[in-house]
C-alpha positions as CSV (number, residue, x, y, z in Angstrom):
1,X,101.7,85.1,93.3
2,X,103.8,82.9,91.1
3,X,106.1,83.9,87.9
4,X,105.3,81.6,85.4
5,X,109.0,80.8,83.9
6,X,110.5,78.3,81.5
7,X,111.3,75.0,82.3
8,X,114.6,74.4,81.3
9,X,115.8,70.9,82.2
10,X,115.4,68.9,79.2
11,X,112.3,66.5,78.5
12,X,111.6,63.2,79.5
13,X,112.5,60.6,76.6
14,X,112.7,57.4,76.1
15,X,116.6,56.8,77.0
16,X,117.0,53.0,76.3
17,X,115.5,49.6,74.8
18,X,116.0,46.4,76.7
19,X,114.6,43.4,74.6
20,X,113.4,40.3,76.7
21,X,116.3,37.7,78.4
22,X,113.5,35.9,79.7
23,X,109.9,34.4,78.7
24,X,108.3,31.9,80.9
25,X,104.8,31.1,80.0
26,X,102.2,30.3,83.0
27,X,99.2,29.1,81.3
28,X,97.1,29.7,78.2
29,X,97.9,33.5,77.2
30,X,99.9,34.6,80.5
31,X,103.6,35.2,80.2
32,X,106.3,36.5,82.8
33,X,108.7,38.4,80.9
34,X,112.1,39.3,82.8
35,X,114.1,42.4,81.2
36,X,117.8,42.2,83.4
37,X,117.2,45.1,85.2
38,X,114.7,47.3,87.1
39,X,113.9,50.4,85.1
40,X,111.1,53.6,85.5
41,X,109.7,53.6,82.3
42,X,106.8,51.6,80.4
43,X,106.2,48.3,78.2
44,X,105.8,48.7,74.4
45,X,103.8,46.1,72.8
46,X,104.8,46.3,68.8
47,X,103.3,44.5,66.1
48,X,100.3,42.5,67.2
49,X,97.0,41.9,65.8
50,X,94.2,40.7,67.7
51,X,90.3,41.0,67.1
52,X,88.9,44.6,68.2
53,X,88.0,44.7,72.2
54,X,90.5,41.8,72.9
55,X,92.1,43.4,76.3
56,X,95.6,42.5,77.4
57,X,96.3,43.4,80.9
58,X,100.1,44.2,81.8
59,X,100.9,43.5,85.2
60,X,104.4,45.8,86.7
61,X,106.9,43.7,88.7
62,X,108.9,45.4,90.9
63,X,108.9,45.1,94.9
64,X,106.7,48.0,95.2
65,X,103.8,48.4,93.6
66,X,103.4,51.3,90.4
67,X,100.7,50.5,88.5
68,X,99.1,48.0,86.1
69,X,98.2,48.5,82.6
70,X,95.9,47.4,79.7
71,X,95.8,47.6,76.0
72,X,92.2,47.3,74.0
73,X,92.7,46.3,70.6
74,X,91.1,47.9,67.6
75,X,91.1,45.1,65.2
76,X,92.9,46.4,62.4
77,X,96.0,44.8,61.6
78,X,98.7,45.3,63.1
79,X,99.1,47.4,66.2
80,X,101.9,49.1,68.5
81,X,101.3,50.5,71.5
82,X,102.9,52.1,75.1
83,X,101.6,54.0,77.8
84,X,102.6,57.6,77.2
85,X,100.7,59.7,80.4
86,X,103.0,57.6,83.4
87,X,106.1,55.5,84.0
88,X,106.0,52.2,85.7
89,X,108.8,50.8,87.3
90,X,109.7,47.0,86.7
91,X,111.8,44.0,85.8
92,X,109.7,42.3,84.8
93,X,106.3,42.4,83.5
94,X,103.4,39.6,83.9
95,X,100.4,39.4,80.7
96,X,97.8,37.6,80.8
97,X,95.6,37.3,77.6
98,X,98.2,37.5,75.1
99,X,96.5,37.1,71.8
100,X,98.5,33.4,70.4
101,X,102.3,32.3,71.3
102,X,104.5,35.2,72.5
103,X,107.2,36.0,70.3
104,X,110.7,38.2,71.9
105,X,110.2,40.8,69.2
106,X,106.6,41.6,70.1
107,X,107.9,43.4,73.4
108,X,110.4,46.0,74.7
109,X,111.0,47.7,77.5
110,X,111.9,52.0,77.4
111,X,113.2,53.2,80.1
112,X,111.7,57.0,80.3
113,X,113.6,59.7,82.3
114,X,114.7,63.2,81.9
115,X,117.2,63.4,79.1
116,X,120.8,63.9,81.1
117,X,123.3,62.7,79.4
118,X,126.1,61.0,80.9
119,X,129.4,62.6,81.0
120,X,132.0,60.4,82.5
121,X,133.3,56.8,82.5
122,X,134.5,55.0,85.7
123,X,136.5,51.7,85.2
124,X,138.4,50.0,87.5
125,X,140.0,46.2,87.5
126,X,136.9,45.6,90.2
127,X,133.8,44.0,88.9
128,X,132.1,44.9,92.2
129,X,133.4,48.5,92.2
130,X,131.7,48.9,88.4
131,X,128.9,47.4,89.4
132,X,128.1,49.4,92.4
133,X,128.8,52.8,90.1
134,X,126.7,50.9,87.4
135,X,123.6,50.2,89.8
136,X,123.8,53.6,91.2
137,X,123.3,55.0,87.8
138,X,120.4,53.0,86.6
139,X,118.6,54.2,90.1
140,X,119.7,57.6,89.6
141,X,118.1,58.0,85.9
142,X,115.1,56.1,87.1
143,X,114.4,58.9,89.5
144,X,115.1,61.8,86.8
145,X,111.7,62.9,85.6
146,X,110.3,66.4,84.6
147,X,113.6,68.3,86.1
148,X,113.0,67.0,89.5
149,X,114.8,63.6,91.0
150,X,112.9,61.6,93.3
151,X,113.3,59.4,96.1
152,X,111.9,56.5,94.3
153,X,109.9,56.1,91.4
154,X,106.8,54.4,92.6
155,X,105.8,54.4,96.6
156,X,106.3,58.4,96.2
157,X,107.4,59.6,93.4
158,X,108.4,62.9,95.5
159,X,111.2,65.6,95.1
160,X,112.8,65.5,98.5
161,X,115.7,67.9,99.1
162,X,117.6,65.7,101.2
163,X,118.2,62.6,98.7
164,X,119.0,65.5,96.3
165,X,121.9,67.0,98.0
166,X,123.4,64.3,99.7
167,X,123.6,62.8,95.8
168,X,124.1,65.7,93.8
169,X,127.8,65.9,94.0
170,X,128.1,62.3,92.7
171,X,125.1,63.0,89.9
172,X,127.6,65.7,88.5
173,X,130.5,63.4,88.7
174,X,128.3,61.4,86.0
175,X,125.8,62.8,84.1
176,X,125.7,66.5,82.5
177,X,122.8,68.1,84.9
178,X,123.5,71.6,84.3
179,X,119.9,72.0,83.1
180,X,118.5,69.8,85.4
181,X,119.7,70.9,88.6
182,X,119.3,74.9,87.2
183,X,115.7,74.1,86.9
184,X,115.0,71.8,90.7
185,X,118.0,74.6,92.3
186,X,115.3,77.4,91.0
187,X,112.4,75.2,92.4
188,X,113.4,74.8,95.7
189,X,114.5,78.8,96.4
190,X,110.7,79.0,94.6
191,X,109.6,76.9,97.4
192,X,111.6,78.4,100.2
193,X,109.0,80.3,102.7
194,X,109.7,83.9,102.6
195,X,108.8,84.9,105.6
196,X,110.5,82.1,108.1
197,X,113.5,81.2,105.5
198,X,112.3,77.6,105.8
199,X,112.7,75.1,102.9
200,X,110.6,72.3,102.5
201,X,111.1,68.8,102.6
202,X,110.2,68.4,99.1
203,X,110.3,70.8,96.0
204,X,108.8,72.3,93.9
205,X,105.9,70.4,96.4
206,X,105.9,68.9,99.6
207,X,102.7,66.7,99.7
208,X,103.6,64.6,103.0
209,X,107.2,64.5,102.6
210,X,109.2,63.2,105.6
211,X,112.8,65.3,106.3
212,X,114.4,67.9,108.6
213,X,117.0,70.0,108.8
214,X,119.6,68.2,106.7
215,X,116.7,68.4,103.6
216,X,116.4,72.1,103.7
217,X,120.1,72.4,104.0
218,X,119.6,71.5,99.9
219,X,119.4,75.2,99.0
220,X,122.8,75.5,100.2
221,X,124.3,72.3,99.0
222,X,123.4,71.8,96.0
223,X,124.5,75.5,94.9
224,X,127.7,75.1,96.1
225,X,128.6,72.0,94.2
226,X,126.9,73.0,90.9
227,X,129.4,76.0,91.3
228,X,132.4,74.2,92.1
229,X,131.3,71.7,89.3
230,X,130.2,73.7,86.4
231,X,132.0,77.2,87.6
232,X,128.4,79.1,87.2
233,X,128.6,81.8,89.6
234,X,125.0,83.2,89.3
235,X,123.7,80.6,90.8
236,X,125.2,81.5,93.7
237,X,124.2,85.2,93.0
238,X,120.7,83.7,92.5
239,X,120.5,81.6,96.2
240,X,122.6,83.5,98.6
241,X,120.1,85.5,100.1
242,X,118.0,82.4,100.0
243,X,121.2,80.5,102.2
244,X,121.3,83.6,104.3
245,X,117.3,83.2,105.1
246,X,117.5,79.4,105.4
247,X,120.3,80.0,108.0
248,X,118.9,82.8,110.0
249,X,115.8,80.4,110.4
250,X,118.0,77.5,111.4
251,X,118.9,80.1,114.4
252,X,116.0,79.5,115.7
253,X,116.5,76.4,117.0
254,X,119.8,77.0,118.5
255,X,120.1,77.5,121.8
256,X,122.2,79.5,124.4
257,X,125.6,76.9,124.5
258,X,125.3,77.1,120.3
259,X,123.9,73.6,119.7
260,X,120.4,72.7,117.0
261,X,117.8,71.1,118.3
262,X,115.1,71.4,115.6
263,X,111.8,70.8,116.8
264,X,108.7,72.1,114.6
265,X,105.3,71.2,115.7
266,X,102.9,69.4,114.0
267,X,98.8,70.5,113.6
268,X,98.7,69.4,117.1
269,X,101.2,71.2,118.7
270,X,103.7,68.7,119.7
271,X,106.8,68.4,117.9
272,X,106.8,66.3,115.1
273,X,109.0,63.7,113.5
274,X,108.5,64.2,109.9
275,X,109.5,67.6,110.0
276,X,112.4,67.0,112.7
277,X,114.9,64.1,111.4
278,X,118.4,63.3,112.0
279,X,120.5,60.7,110.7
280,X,118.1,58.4,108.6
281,X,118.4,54.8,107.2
282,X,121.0,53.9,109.9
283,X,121.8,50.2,110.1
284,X,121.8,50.1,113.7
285,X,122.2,53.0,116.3
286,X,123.2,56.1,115.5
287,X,124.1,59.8,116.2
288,X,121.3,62.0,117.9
289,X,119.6,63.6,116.0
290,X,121.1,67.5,117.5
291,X,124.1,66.6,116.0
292,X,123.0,66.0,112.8
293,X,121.2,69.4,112.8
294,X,124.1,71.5,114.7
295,X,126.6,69.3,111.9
296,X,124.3,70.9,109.3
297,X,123.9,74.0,110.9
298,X,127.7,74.6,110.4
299,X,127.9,72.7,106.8
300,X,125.5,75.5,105.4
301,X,127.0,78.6,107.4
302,X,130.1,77.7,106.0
303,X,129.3,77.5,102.5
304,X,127.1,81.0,103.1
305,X,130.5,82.4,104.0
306,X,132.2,80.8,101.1
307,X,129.2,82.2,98.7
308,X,129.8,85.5,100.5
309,X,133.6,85.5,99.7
310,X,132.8,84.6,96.3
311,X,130.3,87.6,95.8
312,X,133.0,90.0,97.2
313,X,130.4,90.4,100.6
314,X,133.5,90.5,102.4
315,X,131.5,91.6,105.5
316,X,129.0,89.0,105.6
317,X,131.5,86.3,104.7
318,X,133.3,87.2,108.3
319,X,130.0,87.2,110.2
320,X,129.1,83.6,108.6
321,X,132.8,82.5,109.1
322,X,132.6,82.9,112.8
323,X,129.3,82.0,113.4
324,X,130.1,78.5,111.4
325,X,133.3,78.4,113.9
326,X,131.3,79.0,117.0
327,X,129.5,76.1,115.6
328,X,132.3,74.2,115.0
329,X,133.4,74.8,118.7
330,X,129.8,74.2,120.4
331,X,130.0,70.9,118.7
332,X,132.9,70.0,120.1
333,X,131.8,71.1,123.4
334,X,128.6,69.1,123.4
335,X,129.3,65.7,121.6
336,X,133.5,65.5,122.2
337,X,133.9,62.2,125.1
338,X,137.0,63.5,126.8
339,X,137.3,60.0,128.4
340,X,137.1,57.9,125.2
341,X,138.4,60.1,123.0
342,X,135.1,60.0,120.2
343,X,132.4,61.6,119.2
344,X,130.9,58.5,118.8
345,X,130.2,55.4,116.4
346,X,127.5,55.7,113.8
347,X,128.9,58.7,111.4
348,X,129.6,60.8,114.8
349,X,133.5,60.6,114.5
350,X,133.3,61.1,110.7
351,X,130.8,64.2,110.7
352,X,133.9,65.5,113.6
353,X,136.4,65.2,111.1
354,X,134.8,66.6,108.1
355,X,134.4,69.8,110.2
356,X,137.5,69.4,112.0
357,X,138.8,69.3,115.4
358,X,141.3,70.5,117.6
359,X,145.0,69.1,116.8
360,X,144.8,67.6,120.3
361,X,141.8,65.6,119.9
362,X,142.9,63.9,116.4
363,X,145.0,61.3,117.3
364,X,142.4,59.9,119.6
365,X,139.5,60.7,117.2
366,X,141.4,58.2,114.4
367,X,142.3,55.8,116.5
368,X,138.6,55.8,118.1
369,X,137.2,55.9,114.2
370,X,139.4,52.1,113.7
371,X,138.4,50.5,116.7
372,X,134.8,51.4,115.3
373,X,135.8,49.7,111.8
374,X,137.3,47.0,113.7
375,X,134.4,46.8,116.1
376,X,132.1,46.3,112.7
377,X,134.3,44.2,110.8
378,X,135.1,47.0,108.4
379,X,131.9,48.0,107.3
380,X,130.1,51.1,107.7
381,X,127.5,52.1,110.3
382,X,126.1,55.0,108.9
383,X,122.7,56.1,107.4
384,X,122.4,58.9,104.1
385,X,124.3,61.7,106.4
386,X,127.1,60.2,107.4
387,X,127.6,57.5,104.5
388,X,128.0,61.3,102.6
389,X,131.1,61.9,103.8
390,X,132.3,58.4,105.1
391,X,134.8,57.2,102.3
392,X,136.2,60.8,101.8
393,X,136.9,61.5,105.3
394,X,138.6,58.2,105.9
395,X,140.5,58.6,102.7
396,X,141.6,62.2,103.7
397,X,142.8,61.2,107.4
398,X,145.5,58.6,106.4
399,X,142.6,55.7,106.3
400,X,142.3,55.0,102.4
401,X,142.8,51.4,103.6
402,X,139.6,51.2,105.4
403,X,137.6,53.1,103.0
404,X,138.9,50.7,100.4
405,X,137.7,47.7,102.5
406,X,134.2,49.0,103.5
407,X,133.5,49.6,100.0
408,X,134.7,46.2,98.9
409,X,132.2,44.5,101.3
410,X,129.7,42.1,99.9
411,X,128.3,41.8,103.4
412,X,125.8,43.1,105.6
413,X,125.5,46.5,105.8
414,X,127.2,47.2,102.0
415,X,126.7,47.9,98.1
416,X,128.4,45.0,97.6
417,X,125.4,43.1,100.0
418,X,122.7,44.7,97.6
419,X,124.7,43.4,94.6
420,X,124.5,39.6,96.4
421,X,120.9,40.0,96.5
422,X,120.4,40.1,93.3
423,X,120.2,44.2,92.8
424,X,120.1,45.9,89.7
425,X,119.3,49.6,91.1
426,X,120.8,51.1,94.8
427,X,117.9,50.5,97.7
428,X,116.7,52.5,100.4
429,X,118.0,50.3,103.5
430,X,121.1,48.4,103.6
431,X,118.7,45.4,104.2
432,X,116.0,44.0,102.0
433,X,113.7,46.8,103.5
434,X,111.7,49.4,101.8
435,X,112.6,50.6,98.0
436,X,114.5,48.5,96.1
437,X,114.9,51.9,93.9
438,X,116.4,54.7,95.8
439,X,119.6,56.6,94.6
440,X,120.6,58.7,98.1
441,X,123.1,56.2,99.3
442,X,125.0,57.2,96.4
443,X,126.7,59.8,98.0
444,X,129.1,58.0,99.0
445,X,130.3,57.0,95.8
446,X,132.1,60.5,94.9
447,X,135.2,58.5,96.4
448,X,135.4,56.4,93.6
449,X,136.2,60.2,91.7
450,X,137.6,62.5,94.2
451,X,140.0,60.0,96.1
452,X,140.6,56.5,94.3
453,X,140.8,57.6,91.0
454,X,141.9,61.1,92.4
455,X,140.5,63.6,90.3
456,X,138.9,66.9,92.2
457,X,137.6,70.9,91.4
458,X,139.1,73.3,92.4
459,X,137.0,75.7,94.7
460,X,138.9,78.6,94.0
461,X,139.2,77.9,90.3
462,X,136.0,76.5,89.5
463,X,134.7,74.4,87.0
464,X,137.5,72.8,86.4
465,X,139.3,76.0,85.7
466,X,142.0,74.4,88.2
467,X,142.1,70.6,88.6
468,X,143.9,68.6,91.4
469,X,144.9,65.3,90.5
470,X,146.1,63.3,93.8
471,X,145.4,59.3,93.5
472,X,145.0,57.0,96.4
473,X,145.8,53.9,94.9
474,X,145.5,50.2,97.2
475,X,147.6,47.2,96.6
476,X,144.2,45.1,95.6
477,X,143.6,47.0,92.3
478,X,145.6,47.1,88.8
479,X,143.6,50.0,87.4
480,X,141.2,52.7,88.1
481,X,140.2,55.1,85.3
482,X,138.3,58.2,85.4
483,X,137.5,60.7,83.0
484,X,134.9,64.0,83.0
485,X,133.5,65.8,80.2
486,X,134.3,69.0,81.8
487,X,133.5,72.6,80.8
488,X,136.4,73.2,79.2
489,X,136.8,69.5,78.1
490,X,137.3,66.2,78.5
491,X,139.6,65.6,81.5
492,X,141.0,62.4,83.0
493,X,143.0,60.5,85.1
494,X,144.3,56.4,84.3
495,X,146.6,54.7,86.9
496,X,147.8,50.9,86.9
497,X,150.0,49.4,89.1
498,X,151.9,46.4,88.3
499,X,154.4,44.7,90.5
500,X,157.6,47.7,91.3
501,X,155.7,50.1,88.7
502,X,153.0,52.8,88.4
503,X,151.8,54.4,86.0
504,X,149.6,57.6,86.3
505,X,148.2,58.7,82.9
506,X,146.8,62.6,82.8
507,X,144.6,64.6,80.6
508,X,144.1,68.2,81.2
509,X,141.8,70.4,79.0
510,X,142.5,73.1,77.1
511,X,142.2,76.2,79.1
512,X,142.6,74.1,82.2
513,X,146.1,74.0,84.2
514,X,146.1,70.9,87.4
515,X,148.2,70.2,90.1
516,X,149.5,66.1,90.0
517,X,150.7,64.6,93.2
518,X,152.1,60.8,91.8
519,X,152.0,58.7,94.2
520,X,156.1,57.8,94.6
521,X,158.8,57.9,97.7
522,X,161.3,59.7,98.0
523,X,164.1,57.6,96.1
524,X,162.1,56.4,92.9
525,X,162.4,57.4,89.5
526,X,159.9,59.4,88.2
527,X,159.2,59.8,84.6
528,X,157.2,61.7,82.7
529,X,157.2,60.4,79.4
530,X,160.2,58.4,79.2
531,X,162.0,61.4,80.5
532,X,163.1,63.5,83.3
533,X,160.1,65.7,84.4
534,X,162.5,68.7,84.8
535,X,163.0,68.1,80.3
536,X,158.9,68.4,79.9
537,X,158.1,71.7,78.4
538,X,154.4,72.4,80.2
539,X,155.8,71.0,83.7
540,X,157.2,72.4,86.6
541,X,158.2,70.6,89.8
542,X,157.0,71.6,92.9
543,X,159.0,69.3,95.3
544,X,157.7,66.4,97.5
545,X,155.1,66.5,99.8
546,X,154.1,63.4,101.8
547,X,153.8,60.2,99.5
548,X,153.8,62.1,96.4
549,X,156.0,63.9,93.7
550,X,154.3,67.2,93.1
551,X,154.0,68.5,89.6
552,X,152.3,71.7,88.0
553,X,150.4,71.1,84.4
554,X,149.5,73.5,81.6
555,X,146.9,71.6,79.3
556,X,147.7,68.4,77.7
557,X,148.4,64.6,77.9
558,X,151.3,63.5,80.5
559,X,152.0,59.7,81.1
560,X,154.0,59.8,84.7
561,X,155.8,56.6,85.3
562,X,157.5,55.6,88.7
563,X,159.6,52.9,89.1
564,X,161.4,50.9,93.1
């Protein structure tokens, strides 16, 4: 039986107005009317009279079809109208029997969505890098309706899990969605089986929705980042026995060396693919699909052992920590080339390294993750999964270069390659392929927070309680800018390079304290100021480490200045 509860994302509303940038007319009383950009939302017609039972038809453009629509007029005066029982996604909008000549006041388009606000700005001195945040945005809020985010908003209109984790983490980089992800979070432990611990492909439904083990691996995910995000521990009092069953089901599948190899059958028996995916939306070959699931099979242990720690389970957290370490190590076991020293192109290497691997396999796993970049020209050659972690991993292994320069592509596979085509929301395919409106690339993008601009949660002191400030700036930008509306406040990080001088400008909340690594060798001034950091009141040095001058910070504004 279900338990009728409240819904507590906020409502669907219209969001914004974009007025016409384009009218074309076709023939007597048809029009094509461009808008800029591709939106989930509706056409309003204001102010128009026509004689009653005049019909206007409304024709959606988009590159997949989601509906027409049709207006009857009443005859009486002057009359307004917009759909208000669906959304439609378009650009533009074709109408044919427009009642006289067309005026740009007579139309607007609403975007519709669920009410998140956004919470951050992103800047940088790259037009391509603000547009690819921008773009991502727009797709994101066009798949945000009734608490739930889709996969696109017209060929399915579906809640899958997988999109949703794999771009939650860069969702609350932008937007406020504590509501929103409180209400799909309770959805999906809703629509978690019981009995088996499995979690559907889709949720609060899954009408025919396509995933595997990386989708169910949402009601792990997604608790663990709204936690480290917004510092809410009872959600993860409200889903850890939900990780615990979705784990114990994923054992399953396991088999005697320690390596997933999910295989649920379809109606006839056989194993089938919709239920059973990998890696998905590749460019080209990729990882096998066991280690995607054994990868995710150690991703959720983990943070079930990190959940238990939190919860003071101090029992269960040591029997998920070494089952996610025998994990770990039958990973390595099974997909480690001793000869080429890889775990393989395609998001294999990177998926390695975000787990970890043994101190003598790294050198050979970096060097085989360049020739790889080299190999593909510095672009990527991942699908959702491994595009996930792509930019952080390279980042955090010494490689910020190459995550730099695989973002900055406007080539074939890239953002930057949607962008040249003409894009106004993030696609499903790095090619023309599929839905032009489909936000779960964007997980990729939390490097543009967590590792250019540099501004990260602390686990341990969540929601922002504790923040880590460590930019990775490259010589090709002047600026990157990034500031939060955290829980305790707005917080924010501003560096700009010019010639022999950086400048790294903080802001920590009230209530907050942060750890600041400037960027700076050993030898350079480093100011905070206009002063010696050692005079600053609310600093304390902590020494070098690496590239960087360390720094402790109570709350407040700080300006570090370093200077050849």
């Amino acid at each position: 039986e279900g338990k009728l509860v409240a819904h507590t994302a906020l409502p669907d509303k219209v969001t914004k107005r974009i007025a016409p940038v384009n009218i074309r007319r076709k023939g007597p009383g048809t029009y094509r009317v461009s808008f800029g950009e591709e939106i989930s939302g509706r056409l309003r017609i204001q102010n128009v009279s026509a004689p009653a039972g005049h019909k206007v038809t409304i024709r959606y453009i988009s590159n997949l079809f989601s509906g027409d629509n049709s207006y009857t007029f009443g005859g009486k005066g002057m009359e307004t109208y917009a759909a208000r029982f669906n959304w439609f996604v378009f650009h533009a909008v074709e109408i044919s029997n427009w009642p006289g000549e067309l005026r740009p006041d007579q139309l607007v388009a609403e975007a519709v969505n669920t009410a998140v606000e956004e919470a951050a700005v992103f800047e940088t001195s790259s037009t391509l890098f603000n547009s690819i945040n921008r773009i991502w945005k727009r797709s994101q809020l066009d798949n945000m309706h009734g608490g739930i985010a889709s996969d696109c908003p017209h060929r399915e209109r579906s809640a899958y899990t997988g999109d949703g984790q794999i771009a939650c983490v860069t969702v609350m980089h932008n937007f406020d969605a504590r509501a929103f992800y409180y209400k799909w979070i309770r959805d999906i432990y809703g629509a978690q089986n019981p009995e088996t611990g499995y979690v559907p492909n889709g949720a609060p439904w899954q009408p025919g929705c396509g995933g595997g083990v990386a989708w169910g691996a949402a009601i792990c995910i997604m608790p663990w980042e709204f936690y480290v995000h917004y510092g809410a521990r009872d959600i993860l009092s409200d889903t850890y026995e939900a990780m615990k069953d979705y784990v114990r089901y994923m054992l399953n599948w396991v088999d005697t060396s320690g390596i997933m190899y999910h295989q649920r059958t379809g109606k006839d028996g056989k194993p089938l693919q919709w239920f059973n995916l990998g890696e998905w939306c590749a460019p080209g070959q990729t990882i096998p699909d066991d280690m995607a699931h054994t990868f995710y099979l150690w991703y959720c242990t983990d943070i079930t052992a990190k959940t238990a720690y939190v919860l003071g389970f101090e029992e269960e957290r040591r029997k998920y920590e070494l089952l996610a370490e025998r994990t770990r190590q039958a990973f390595q076991k099974k997909y480690f080339d001793p000869v080429k020293g890889t775990y393989g192109d395609g998001g294999g290497n990177i998926l390695a390294l975000k787990m970890g691997v043994p101190a003598d396999q790294y050198p050979r796993v970096i060097e085989a993750l360049k020739r790889n970049l080299k190999a593909t020209r510095g672009h990527l050659d991942t699908g959702i999964l491994g595009t996930r972690f792509f930019f952080e991993v390279l980042a955090e292994n010494g490689l910020q270069d190459l995550a730099f320069e695989a973002m900055n592509k406007k080539t074939y596979p890239s953002y930057g390659y949607w962008l040249k085509k003409g894009a106004t929301t993030t696609r499903e395919r790095w090619d023309n392929d599929g839905s032009h409106n489909h936000p779960m690339f964007g997980g990729g993008l939390v490097w543009f927070y967590r590792n250019l601009a540099g501004m990260q949660a602390d686990p341990d002191e969540p929601g922002y309680k504790h923040i880590v400030f460590r930019p990775q700036p490259v010589p090709e930008l002047d600026r990157v800018a990034y500031f939060l509306q955290t829980p305790y406040g707005k917080a924010g990080i501003e560096w700009k390079q010019e010639k022999d001088r950086l400048t790294v400008d903080i802001l920590v909340p009230p209530g907050s304290h942060a750890t600041v690594y400037v960027p700076a060798k050993k030898g350079c001034t480093v100011l905070e100021s206009g002063r010696k950091p050692s005079e600053s009141p609310f600093l304390q040095e902590k020494g070098w480490k690496d590239t960087y001058a360390v720094f402790e910070a109570a709350s407040g504004k700080y300006q570090f200045t370093v200077q050849e």
